[in-house]
ROGU-11384 format. One record per residue (C-alpha): chain; residue number from 1; residue in three letters; x, y, z. Coordinates in pm, 1 decimal. Layout:
! ROGU-11384
@rokol=A drenfi=NUM titi=ALA px=X py=Y pz=Z .
...
***
This chain:
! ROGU-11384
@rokol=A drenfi=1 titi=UNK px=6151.9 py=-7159.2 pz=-21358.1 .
@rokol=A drenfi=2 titi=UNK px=5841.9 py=-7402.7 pz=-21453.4 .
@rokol=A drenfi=3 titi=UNK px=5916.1 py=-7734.0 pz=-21631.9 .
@rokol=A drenfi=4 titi=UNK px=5679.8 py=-7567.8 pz=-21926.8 .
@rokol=A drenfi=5 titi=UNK px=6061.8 py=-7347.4 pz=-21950.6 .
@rokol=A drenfi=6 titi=UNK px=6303.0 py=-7644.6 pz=-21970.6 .
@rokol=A drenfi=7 titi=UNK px=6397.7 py=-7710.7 pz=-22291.7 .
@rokol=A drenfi=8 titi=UNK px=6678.9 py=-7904.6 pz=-22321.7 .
@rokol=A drenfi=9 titi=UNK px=6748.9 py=-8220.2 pz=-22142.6 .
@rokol=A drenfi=10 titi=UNK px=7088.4 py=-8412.2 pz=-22021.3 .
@rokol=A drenfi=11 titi=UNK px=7094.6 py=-8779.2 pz=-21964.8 .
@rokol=A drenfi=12 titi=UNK px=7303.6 py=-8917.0 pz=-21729.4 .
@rokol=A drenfi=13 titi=UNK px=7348.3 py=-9329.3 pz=-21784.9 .
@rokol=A drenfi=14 titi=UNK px=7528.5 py=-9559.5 pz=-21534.6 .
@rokol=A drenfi=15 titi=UNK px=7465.0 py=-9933.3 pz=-21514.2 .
@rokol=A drenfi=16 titi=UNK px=7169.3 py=-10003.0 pz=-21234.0 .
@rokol=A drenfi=17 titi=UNK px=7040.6 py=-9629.2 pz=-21247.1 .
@rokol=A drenfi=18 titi=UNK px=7043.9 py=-9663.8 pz=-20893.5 .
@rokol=A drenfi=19 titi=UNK px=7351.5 py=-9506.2 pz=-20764.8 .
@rokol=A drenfi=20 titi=UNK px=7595.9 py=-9288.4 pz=-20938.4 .
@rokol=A drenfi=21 titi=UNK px=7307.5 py=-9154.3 pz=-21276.3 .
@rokol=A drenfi=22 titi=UNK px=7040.9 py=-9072.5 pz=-20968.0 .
@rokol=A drenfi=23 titi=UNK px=7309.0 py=-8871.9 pz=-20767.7 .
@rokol=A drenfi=24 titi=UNK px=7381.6 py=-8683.3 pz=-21064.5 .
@rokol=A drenfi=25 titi=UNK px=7023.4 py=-8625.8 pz=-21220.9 .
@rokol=A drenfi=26 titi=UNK px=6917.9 py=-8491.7 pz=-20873.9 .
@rokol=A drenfi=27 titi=UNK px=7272.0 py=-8272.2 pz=-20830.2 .
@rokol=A drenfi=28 titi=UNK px=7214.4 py=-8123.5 pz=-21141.3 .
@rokol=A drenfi=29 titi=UNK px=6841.3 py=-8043.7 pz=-21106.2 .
@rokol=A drenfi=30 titi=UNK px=6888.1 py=-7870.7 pz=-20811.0 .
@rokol=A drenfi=31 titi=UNK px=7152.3 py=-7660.7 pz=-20909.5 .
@rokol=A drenfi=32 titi=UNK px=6984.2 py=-7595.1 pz=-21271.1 .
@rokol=A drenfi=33 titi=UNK px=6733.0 py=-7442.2 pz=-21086.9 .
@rokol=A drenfi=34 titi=UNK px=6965.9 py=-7236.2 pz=-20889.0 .
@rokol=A drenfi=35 titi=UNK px=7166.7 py=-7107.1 pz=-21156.7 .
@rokol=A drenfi=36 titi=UNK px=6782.7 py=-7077.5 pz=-21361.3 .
@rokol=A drenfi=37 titi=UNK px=6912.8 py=-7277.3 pz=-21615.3 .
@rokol=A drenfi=38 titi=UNK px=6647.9 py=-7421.4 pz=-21898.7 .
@rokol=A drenfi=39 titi=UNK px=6827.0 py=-7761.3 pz=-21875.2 .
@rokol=A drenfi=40 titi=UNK px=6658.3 py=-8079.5 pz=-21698.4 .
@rokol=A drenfi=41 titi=UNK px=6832.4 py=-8410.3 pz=-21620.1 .
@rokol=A drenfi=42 titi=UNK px=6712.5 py=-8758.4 pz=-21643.5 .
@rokol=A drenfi=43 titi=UNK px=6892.7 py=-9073.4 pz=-21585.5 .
@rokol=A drenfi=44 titi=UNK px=6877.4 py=-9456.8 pz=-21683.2 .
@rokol=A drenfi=45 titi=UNK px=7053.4 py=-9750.6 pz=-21661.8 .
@rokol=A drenfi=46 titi=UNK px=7220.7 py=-9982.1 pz=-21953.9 .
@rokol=A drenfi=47 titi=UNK px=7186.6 py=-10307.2 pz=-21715.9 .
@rokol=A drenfi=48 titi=UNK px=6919.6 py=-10301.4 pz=-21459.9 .
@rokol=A drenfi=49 titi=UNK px=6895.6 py=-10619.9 pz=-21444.3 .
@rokol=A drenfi=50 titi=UNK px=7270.3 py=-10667.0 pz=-21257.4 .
@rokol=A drenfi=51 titi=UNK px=7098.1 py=-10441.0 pz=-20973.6 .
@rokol=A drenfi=52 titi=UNK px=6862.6 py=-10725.3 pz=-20908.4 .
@rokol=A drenfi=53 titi=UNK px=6955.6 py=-10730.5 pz=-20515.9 .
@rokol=A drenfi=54 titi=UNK px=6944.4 py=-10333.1 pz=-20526.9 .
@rokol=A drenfi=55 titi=UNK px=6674.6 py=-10223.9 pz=-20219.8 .
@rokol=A drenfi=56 titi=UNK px=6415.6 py=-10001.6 pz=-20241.2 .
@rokol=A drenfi=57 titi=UNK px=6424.7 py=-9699.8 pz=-20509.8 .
@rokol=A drenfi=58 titi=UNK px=6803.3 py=-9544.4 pz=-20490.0 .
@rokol=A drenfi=59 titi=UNK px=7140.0 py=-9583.2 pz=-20323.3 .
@rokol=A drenfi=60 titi=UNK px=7161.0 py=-9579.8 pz=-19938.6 .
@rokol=A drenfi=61 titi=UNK px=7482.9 py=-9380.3 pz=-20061.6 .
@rokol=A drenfi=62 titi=UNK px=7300.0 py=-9184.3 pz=-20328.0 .
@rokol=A drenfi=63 titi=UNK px=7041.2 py=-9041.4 pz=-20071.6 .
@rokol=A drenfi=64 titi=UNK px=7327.1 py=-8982.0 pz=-19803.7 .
@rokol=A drenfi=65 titi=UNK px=7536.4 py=-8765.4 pz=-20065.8 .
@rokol=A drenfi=66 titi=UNK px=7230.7 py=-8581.9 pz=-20140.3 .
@rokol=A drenfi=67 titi=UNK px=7143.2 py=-8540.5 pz=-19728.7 .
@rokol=A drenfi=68 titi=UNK px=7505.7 py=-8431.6 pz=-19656.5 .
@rokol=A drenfi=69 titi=UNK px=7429.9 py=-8141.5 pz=-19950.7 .
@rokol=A drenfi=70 titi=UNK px=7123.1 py=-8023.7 pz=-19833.7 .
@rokol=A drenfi=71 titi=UNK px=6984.2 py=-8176.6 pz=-20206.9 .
@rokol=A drenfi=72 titi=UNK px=6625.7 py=-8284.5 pz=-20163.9 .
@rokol=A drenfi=73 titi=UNK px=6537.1 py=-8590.5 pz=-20289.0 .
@rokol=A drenfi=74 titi=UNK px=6255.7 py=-8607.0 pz=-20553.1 .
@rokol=A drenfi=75 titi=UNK px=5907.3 py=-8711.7 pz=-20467.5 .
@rokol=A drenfi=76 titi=UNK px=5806.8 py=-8953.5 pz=-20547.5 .
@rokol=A drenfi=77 titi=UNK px=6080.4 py=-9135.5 pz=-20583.2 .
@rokol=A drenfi=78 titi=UNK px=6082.0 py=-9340.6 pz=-20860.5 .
@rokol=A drenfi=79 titi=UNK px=6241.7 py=-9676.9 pz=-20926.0 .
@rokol=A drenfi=80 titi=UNK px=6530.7 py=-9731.7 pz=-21180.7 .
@rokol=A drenfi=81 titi=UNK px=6446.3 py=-9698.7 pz=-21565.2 .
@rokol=A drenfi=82 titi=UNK px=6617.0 py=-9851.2 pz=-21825.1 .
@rokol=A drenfi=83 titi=UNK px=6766.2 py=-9673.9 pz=-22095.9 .
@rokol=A drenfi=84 titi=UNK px=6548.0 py=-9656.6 pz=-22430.8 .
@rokol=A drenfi=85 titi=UNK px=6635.7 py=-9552.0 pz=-22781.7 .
@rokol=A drenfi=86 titi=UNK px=6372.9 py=-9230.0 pz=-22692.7 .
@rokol=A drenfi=87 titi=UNK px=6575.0 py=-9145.0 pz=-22406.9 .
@rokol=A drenfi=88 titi=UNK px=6883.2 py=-9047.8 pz=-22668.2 .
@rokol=A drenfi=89 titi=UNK px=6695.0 py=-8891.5 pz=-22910.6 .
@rokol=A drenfi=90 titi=UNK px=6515.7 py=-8660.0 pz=-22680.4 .
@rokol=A drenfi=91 titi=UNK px=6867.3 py=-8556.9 pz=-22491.9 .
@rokol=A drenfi=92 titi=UNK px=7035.3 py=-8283.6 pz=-22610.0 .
@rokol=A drenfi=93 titi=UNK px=7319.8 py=-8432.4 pz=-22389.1 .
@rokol=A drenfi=94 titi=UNK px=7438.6 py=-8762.2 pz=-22316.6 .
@rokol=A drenfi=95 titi=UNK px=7718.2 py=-8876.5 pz=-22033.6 .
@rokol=A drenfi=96 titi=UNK px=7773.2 py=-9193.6 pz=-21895.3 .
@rokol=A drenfi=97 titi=UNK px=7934.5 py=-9203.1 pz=-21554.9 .
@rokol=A drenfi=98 titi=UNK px=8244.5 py=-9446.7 pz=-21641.3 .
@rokol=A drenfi=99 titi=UNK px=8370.5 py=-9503.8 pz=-21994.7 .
@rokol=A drenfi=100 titi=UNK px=8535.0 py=-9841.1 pz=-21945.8 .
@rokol=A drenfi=101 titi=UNK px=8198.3 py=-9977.1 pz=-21770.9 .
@rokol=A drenfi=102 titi=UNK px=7963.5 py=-9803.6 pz=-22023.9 .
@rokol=A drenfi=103 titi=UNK px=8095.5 py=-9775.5 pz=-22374.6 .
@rokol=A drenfi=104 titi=UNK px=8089.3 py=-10186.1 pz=-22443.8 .
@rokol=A drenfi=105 titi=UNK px=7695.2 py=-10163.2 pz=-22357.7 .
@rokol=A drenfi=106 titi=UNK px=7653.5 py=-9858.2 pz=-22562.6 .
@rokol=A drenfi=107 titi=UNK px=7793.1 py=-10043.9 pz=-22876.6 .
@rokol=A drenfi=108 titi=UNK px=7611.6 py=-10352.0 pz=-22824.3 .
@rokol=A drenfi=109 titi=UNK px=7298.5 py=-10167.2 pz=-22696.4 .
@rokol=A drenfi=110 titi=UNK px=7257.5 py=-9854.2 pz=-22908.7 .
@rokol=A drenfi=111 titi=UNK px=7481.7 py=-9896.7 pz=-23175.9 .
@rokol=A drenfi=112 titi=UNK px=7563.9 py=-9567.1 pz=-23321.6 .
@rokol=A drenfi=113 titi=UNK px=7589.4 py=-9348.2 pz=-22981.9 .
@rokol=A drenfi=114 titi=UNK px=7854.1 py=-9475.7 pz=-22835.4 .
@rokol=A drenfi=115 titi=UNK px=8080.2 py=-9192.8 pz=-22983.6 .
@rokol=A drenfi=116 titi=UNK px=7811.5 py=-8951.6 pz=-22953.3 .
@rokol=A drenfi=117 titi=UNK px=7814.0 py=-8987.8 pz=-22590.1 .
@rokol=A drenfi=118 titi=UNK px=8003.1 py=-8771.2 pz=-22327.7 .
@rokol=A drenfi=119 titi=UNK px=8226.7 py=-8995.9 pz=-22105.7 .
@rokol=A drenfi=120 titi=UNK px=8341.9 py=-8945.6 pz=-21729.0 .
@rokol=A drenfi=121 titi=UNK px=8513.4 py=-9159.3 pz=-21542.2 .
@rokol=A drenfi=122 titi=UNK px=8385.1 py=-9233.9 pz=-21149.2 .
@rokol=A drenfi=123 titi=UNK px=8364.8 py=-9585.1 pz=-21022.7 .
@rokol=A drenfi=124 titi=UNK px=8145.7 py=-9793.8 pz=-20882.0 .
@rokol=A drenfi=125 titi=UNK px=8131.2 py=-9925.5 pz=-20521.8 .
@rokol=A drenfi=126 titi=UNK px=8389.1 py=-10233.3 pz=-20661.5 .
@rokol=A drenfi=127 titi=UNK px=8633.4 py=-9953.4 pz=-20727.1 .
@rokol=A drenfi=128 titi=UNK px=8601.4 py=-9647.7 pz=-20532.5 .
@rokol=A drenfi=129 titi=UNK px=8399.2 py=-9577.9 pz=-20177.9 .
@rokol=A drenfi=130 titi=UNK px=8107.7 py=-9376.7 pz=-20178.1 .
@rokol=A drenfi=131 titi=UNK px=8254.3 py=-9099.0 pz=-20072.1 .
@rokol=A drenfi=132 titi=UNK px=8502.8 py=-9049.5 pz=-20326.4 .
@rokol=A drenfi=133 titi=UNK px=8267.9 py=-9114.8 pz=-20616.5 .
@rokol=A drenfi=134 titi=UNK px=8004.9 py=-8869.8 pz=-20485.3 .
@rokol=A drenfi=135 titi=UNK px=8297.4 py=-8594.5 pz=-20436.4 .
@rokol=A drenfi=136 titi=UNK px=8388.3 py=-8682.6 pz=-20816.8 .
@rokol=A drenfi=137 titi=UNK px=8007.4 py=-8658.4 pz=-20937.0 .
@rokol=A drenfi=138 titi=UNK px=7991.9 py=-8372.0 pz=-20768.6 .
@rokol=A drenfi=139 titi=UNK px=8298.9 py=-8165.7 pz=-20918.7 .
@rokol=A drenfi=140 titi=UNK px=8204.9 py=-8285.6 pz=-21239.2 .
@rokol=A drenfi=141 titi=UNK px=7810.4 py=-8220.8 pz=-21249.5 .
@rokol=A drenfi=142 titi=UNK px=7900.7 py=-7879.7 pz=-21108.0 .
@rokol=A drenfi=143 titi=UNK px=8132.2 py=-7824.1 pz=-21370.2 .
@rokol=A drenfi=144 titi=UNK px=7865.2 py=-7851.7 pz=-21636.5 .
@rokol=A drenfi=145 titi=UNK px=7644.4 py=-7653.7 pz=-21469.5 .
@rokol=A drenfi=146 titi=UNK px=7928.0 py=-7396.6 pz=-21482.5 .
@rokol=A drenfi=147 titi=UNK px=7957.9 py=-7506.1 pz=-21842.7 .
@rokol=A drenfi=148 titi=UNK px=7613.5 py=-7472.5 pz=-21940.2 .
@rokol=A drenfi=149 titi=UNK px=7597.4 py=-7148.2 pz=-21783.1 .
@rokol=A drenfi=150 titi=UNK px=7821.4 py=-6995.3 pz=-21929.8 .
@rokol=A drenfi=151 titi=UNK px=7683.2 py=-7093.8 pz=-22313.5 .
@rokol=A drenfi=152 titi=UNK px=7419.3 py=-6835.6 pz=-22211.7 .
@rokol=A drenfi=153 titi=UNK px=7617.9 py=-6569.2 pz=-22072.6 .
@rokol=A drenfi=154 titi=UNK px=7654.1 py=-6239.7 pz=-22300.0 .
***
């Protein structure tokens, strides 16, 4: 499948877009792909500026999760974005990693989405290790795969 045959994008939003949004905007791409999917993910962040002592372009724990997949990593790879009104209005699906962490900067950030957004709930680093939150990404970006999947199934 080109890109010219995606058509319909999900945005995943976490608060540095470095982290827990990449792992699960590459996850997903890859297995779009697989399962030949016309979905696309992007990710962005509601806060990048609390990742100001984040190194280089994504989580040492991001790119191991990935490795210990066998999930390439884009190239290039980019640095963190910030979330823009454009980015909602162009999604045909919007999840934020962790409601309690992401619904307060929805409503004070883009008033209006933040009950037209899809909520999970996987910790950050202050919370949960790496390993548990990947496992949880995981599970639930698979899911919607399965999810998505199935909408096109006969």
């Amino acid at each position: 499948m080109s890109d010219a045959d995606i058509d319909q994008i999900v945005l995943f939003l976490c608060t540095g877009n470095y982290y827990r949004s990449r792992f699960a905007e590459i996850l997903f791409n890859q297995l779009a792909r697989e399962h030949g999917l016309s979905w696309r993910a992007e990710s962005r962040g509601l806060d990048l500026k609390i990742g100001t002592h984040n190194v280089g372009p994504i989580s040492v724990h991001a790119r191991d999760a990935c490795a210990a997949r066998g999930v390439a990593l884009p190239e290039p790879l980019r640095m963190p974005i910030a979330a823009r009104p454009d980015d909602f209005t162009s999604a045909r699906l919007v999840i934020a990693v962790k409601e309690a962490e992401h619904r307060p900067y929805l409503s004070r950030l883009f008033p209006g989405w933040q009950d037209r957004v899809r909520y999970w709930h996987v910790h950050d680093l202050d919370a949960a290790s790496a390993d548990v939150a990947m496992a949880e990404l995981e599970a639930l970006v698979r899911g919607l795969v399965n999810e998505l999947a199935s909408e096109i199934r006969p």
